[in-house]
C-alpha positions in Angstrom: 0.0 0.0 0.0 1.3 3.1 -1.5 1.8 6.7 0.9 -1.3 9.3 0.8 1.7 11.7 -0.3 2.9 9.3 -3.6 -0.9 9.4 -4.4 -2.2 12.4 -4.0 0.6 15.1 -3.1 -0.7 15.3 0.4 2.0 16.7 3.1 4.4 14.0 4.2 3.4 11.9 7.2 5.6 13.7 10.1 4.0 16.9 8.8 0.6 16.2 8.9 1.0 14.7 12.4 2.2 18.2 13.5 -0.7 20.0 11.7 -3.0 18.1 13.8 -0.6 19.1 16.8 -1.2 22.6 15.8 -4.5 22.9 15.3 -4.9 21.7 19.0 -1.9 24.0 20.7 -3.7 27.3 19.2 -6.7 25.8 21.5 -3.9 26.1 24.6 -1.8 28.9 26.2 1.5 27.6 25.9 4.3 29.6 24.8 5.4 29.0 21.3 8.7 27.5 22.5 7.3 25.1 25.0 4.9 23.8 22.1 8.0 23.8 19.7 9.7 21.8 22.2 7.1 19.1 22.6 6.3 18.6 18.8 10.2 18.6 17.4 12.1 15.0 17.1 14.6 14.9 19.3 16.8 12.3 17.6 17.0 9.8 14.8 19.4 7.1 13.5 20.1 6.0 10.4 21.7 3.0 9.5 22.5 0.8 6.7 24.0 -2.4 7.4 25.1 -5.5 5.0 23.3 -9.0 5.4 24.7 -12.0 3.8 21.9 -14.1 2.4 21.4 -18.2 2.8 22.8 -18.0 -0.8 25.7 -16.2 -0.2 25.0 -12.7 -1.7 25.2 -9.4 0.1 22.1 -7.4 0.4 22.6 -3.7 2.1 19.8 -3.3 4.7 18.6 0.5 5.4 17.0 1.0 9.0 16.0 3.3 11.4 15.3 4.6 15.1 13.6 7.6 16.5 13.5 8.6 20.0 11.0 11.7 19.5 10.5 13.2 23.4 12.7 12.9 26.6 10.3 14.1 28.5 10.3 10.9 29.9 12.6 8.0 30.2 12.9 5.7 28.5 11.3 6.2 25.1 9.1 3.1 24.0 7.9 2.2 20.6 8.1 -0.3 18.0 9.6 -1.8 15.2 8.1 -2.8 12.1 9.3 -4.5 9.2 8.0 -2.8 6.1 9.2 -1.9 2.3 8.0 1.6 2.9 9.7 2.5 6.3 12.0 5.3 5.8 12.8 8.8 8.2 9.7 10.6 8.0 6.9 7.7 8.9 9.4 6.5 11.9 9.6 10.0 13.3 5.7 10.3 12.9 5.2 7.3 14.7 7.4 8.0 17.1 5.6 11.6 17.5 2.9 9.2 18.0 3.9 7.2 20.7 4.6 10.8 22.8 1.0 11.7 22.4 -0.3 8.2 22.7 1.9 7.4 26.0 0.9 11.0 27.6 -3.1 10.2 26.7 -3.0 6.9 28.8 -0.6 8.3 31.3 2.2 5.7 30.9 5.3 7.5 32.0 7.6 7.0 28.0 8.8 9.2 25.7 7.8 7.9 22.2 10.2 6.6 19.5 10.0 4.1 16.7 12.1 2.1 14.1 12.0 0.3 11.4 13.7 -1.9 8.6 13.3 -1.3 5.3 12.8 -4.9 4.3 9.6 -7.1 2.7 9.3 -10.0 5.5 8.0 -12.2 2.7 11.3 -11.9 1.0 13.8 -13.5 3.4 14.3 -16.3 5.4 13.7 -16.9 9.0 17.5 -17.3 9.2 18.5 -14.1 7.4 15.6 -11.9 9.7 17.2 -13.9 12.5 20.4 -12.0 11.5 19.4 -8.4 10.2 17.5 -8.4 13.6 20.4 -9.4 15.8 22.6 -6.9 13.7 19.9 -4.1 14.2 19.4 -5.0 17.9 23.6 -4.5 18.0 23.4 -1.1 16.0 21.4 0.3 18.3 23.4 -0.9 21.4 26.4 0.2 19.8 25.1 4.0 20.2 22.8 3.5 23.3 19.4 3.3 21.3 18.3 1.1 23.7 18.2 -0.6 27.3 15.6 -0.9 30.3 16.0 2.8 31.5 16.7 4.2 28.1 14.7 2.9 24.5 12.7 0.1 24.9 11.5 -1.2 21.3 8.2 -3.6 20.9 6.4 -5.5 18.0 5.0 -3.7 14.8 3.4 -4.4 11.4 5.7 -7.1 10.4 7.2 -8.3 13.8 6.3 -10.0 16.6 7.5 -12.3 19.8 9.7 -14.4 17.5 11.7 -11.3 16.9 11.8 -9.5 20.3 13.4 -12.8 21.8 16.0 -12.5 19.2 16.5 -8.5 20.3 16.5 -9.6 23.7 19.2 -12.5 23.3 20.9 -10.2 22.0 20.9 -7.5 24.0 21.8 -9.6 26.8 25.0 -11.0 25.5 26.1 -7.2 24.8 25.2 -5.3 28.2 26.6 -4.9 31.1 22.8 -4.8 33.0 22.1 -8.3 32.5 19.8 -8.5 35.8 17.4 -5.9 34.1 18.1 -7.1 30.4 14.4 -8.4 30.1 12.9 -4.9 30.1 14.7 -3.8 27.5 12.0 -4.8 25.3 8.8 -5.5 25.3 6.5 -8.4 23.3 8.3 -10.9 24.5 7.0 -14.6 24.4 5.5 -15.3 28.0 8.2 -17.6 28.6 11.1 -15.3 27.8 9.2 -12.4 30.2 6.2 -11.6 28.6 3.3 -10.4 30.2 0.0 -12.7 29.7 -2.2 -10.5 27.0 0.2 -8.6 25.5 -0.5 -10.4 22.4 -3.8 -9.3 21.8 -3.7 -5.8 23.8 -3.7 -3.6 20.9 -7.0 -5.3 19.5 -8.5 -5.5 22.9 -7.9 -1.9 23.5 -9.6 -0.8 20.5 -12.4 -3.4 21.3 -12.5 -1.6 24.7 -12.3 2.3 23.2 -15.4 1.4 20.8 -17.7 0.1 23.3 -17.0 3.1 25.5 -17.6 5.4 22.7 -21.2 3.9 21.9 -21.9 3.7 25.3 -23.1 7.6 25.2 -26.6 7.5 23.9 -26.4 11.4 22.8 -23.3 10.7 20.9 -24.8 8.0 18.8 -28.3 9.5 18.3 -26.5 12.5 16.5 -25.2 9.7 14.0 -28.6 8.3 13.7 -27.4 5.1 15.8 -28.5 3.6 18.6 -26.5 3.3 21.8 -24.5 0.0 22.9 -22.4 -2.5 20.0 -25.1 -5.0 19.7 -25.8 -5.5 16.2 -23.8 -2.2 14.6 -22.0 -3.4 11.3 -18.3 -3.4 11.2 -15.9 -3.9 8.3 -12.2 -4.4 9.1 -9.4 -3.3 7.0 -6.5 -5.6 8.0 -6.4 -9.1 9.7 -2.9 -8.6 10.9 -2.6 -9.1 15.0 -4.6 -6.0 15.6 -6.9 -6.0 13.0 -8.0 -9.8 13.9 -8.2 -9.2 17.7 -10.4 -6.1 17.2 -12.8 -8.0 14.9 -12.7 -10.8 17.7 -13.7 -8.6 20.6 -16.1 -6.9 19.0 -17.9 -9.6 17.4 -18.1 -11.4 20.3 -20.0 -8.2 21.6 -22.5 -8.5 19.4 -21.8 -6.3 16.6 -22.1 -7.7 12.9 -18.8 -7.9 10.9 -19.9 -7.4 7.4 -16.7 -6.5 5.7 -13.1 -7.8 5.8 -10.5 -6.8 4.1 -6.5 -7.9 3.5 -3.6 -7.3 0.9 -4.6 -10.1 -1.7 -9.0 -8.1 -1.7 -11.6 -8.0 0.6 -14.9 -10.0 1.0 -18.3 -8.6 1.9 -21.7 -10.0 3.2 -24.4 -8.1 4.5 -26.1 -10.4 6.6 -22.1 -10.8 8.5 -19.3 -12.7 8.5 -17.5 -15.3 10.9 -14.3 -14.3 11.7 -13.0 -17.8 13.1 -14.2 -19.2 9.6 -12.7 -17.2 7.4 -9.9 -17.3 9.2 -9.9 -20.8 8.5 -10.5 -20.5 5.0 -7.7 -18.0 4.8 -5.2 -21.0 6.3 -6.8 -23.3 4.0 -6.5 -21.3 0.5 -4.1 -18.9 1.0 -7.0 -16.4 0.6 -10.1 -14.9 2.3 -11.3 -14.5 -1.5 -13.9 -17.0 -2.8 -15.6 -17.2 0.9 -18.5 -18.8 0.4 -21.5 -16.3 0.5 -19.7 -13.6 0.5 -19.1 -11.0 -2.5 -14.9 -10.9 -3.5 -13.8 -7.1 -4.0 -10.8 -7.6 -6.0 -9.2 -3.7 -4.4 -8.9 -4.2 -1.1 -9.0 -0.5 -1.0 -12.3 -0.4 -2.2 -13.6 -2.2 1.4 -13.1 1.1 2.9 -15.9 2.7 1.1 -18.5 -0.5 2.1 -21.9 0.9 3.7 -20.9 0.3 7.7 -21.5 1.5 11.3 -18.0 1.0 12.3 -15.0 1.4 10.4 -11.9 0.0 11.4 -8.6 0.8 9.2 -6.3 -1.5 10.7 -3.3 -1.3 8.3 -0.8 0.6 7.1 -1.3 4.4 7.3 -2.5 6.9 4.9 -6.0 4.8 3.8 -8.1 7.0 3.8 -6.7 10.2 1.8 -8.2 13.4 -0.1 -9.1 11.1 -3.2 -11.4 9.0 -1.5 -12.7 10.2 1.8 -15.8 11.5 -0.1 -16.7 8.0 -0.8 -16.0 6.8 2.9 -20.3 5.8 4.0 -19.0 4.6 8.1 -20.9 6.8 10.5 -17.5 5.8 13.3 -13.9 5.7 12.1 -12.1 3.7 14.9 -8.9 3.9 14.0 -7.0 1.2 15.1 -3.2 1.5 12.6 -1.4 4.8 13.2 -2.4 7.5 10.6 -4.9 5.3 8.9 -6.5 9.3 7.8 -4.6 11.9 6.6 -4.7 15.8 7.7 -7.1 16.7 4.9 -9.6 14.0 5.1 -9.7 14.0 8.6 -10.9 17.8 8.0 -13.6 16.2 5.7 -14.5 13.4 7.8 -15.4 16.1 10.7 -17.2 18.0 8.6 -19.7 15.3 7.4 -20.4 14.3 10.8 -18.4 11.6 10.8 -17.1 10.4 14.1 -13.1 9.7 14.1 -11.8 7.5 17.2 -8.1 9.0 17.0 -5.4 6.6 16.9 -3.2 8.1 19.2 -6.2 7.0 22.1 -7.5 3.7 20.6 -4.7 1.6 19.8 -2.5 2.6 22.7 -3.6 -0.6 24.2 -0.2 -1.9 23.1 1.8 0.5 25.1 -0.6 0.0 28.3 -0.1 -3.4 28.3 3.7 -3.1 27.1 4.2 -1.4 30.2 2.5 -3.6 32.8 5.5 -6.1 31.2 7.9 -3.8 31.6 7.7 -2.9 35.1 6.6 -6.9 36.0 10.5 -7.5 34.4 11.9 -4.9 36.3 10.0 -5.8 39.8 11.1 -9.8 38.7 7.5 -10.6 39.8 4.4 -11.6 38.4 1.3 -9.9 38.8 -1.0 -11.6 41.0 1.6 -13.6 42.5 2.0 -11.9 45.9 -1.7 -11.4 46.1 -3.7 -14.5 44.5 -3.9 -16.7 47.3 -4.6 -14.4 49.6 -7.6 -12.9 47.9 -9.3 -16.4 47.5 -8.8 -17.0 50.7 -10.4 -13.5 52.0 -13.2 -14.4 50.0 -13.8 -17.8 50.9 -14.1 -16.5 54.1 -16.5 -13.9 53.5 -18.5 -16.6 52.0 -18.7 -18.8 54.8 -19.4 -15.8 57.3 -22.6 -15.1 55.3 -23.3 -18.6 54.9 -23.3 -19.0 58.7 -25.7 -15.3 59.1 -28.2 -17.0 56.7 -29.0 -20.4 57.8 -27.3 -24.0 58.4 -30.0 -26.0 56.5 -28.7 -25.1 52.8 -27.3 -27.9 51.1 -23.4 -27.7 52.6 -22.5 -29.9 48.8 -24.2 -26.9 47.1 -22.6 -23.8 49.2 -19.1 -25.3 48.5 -19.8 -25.0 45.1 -20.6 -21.8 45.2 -17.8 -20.9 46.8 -15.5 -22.4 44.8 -17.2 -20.5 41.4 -17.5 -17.5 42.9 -14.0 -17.1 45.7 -10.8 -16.9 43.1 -8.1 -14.6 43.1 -6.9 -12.5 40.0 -4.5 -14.1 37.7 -1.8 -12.2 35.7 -4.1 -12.1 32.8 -7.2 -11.1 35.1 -4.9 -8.0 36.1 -3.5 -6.9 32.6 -7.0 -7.0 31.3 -8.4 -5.6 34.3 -5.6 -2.7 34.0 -6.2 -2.2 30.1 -9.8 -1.7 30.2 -9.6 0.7 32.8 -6.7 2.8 31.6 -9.0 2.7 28.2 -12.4 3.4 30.0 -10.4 6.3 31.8 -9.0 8.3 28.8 -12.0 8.0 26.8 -13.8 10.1 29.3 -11.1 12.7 29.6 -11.2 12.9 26.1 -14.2 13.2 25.0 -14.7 15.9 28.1 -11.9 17.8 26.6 -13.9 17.5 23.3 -17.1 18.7 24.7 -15.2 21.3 26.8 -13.6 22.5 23.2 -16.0 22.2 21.0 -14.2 20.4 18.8 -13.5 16.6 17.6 -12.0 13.2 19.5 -8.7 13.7 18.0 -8.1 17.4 18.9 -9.0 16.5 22.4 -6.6 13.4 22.2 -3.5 16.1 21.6 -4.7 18.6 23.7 -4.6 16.0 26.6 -1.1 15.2 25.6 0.0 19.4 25.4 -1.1 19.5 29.0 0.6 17.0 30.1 3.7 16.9 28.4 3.9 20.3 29.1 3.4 20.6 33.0 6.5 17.8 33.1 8.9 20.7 31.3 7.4 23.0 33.6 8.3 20.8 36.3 11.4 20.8 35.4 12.0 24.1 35.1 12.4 24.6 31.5 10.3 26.4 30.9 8.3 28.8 32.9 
């Protein structure tokens, strides 16, 4: 998928990330070099590298890393494995992560990188190797460690790769008992956290259901409130695109669309995710699934008649040239940048409702931090406390028992208690923690919205301003 700028001259990604940012800082009372501060990217490396291949020739691998604010420490984004990666989209994202981390309150600066590669091209062996050599490039000039740049899975990585960043990592530092938390997305075994793997859908699950939870906000888009029954179509059944469609089918709403890089499929009366899924494994394709229409463009499923869109791709989807076209009543936008800086202005003016993606995906970096700080506490969650809660309310349990009556079936109570008196497990507690932190923003956001008079995603960056801001302040930077 090609950049909104190759297709339609629109700014380049970085810059329309900052005209969003200023649309929002005229709307606050910082000085211009307090704002200048926060929106700048601080740093960037660029490296090229050579990579022998399993057949012995020598192919020169660009990459990239951007630590965008030290406002905090460390900075925390991830890496993705893309043909298209290049400067300007991993200082975007990494302007991003600053925003996204501030909105959640999860105490990173953002960065980002990236490797110019196609995943499809290369071996497991030779993105074994480009990824240890990357993970040593960035040692080599302190692009990361625990307390300083802490990477993560993108489009195109995942735990495979982090345990190879990690292993290597660890043979190169001197910090081996806190090596773990120098990166996050980790296979559970190797210090991941239980849900991390399907956070980032979860959290977007978790940002929709909030949003059509307001009866007001949905009547003004001619919808009624809750998910139940609302018609989705998904644009991407990578890790986050699949776990959205998951969450919120199994709250009721109606996938009708799906989309991928080979087309997309379409039935109005919905679509089963776990089966086509299936047929995906099985034909190499979600084409040709059976009652459903194929739409050879896989473009062309973000223009589908729908409730809920969610553009879980690459960025730059929905662009200038076809946001007239776009018919969803909700834009959740679940990839970074999915909508450019002009069609966002359109979107807002038709009514349309745009779920930023600096607020509804950031359930990676909510749930990338619970697994940070569980590797740098060495415990895991629940662990301390488990036990203890069942047994508080077992006990509970049996006090009321004993205030109602002894003549109850004693076979029958125990079974009770047992369903009812069980402590939290470590995935109880990330999940717990997730939909909270997502719950939590929502509200301040759309408060800020309604407090502004203006849309979700101006909110979203006025939050961060604020925030971002006060810790400069703090610090005596600025007055």
């Amino acid at each position: 998928m090609a950049s909104s700028k190759q297709h339609t001259g629109e700014r380049s990604f970085f810059e329309q990330v900052n005209i969003m940012f200023d649309k929002a800082a005229a709307m606050t009372d910082y000085p211009p070099g307090l704002l200048n501060q926060i929106k700048i990217c601080n740093s960037v490396y660029h490296m090229e590298f050579p990579l022998v291949r399993d057949d012995g020739t020598i192919d020169v691998i660009k990459a990239y890393r951007a630590e965008h604010s030290h406002h905090k420490n460390p900075t925390k984004g991830g890496i993705r494995y893309a043909p298209n990666v290049n400067v300007d989209e991993v200082m975007a994202l990494a302007a991003l992560m600053t925003y996204k981390c501030a909105i959640v309150d999860v105490p990173f600066g953002g960065a980002k990188g990236g490797i110019a590669i196609n995943t499809r091209d290369y071996s497991e062996g030779e993105l074994e190797r480009l990824t240890r050599r990357y993970t040593f490039e960035l040692a080599r000039k302190n692009f990361i460690g625990p307390g300083v740049d802490v990477p993560a899975p993108d489009y195109g990585t995942g735990a495979r790769e982090m345990a190879w960043i990690l292993d290597t990592y660890s043979s190169v530092t001197n910090n081996t008992l806190n090596a773990a938390a120098c990166v996050t997305g980790k296979p559970v075994g190797q210090g991941g956290v239980r849900g991390r793997t399907e956070a980032t859908g979860r959290g977007v699950y978790y940002g929709v259901r909030e949003c059509c939870e307001y009866a007001k906000d949905m009547k003004k888009l001619g919808l009624e409130k809750g998910l139940e029954g609302k018609t989705v179509v998904v644009q991407g059944l990578g890790n986050v695109g699949y776990h959205a469609a998951y969450f919120l089918e199994e709250a009721g709403a109606r996938l009708v669309g799906l989309a991928e890089y080979e087309g997309a499929i379409y039935n109005e009366a919905g679509l089963d995710l776990t089966s086509v899924v299936t047929h995906r494994k099985e034909t190499g394709s979600i084409l040709d699934y059976p009652g459903a229409v194929n739409i050879p463009n896989s473009a062309d499923a973000l223009e589908l008649e729908c409730d809920i869109l969610v553009p879980a791709a690459l960025e730059g989807q929905i662009r200038s040239d076809n946001v007239h076209r776009i018919k969803a009543k909700i834009v959740a936008e679940a990839a970074n940048g999915p909508v450019t800086a002009a069609a966002d202005k359109i979107l807002n003016e038709k009514g349309c409702l745009i779920l930023p993606d600096m607020y509804l995906n950031a359930g990676g970096v909510t749930v990338s931090y619970f697994e940070w700080l569980r590797n740098l506490s060495h415990v895991r969650h629940g662990r301390m406390s488990r036990r203890y809660e069942e047994h508080s309310a077992r006990r509970i349990l049996l006090a009321l028992q004993a205030l109602n009556n002894t003549t109850v079936d004693s076979e029958r109570v125990d079974s009770i208690i047992d369903a009812v008196a069980f402590g939290a497990s470590e995935i109880d507690l990330v999940n717990s923690g997730l939909e909270d932190t997502m719950v939590g923003a929502y509200h301040e956001i759309r408060s800020l919205s309604r407090l502004h008079d203006t849309d979700q995603r101006t909110a979203s960056f006025i939050s961060s301003i604020k925030k971002i801001a006060t810790v400069y302040i703090q610090m005596g930077i600025f007055p």
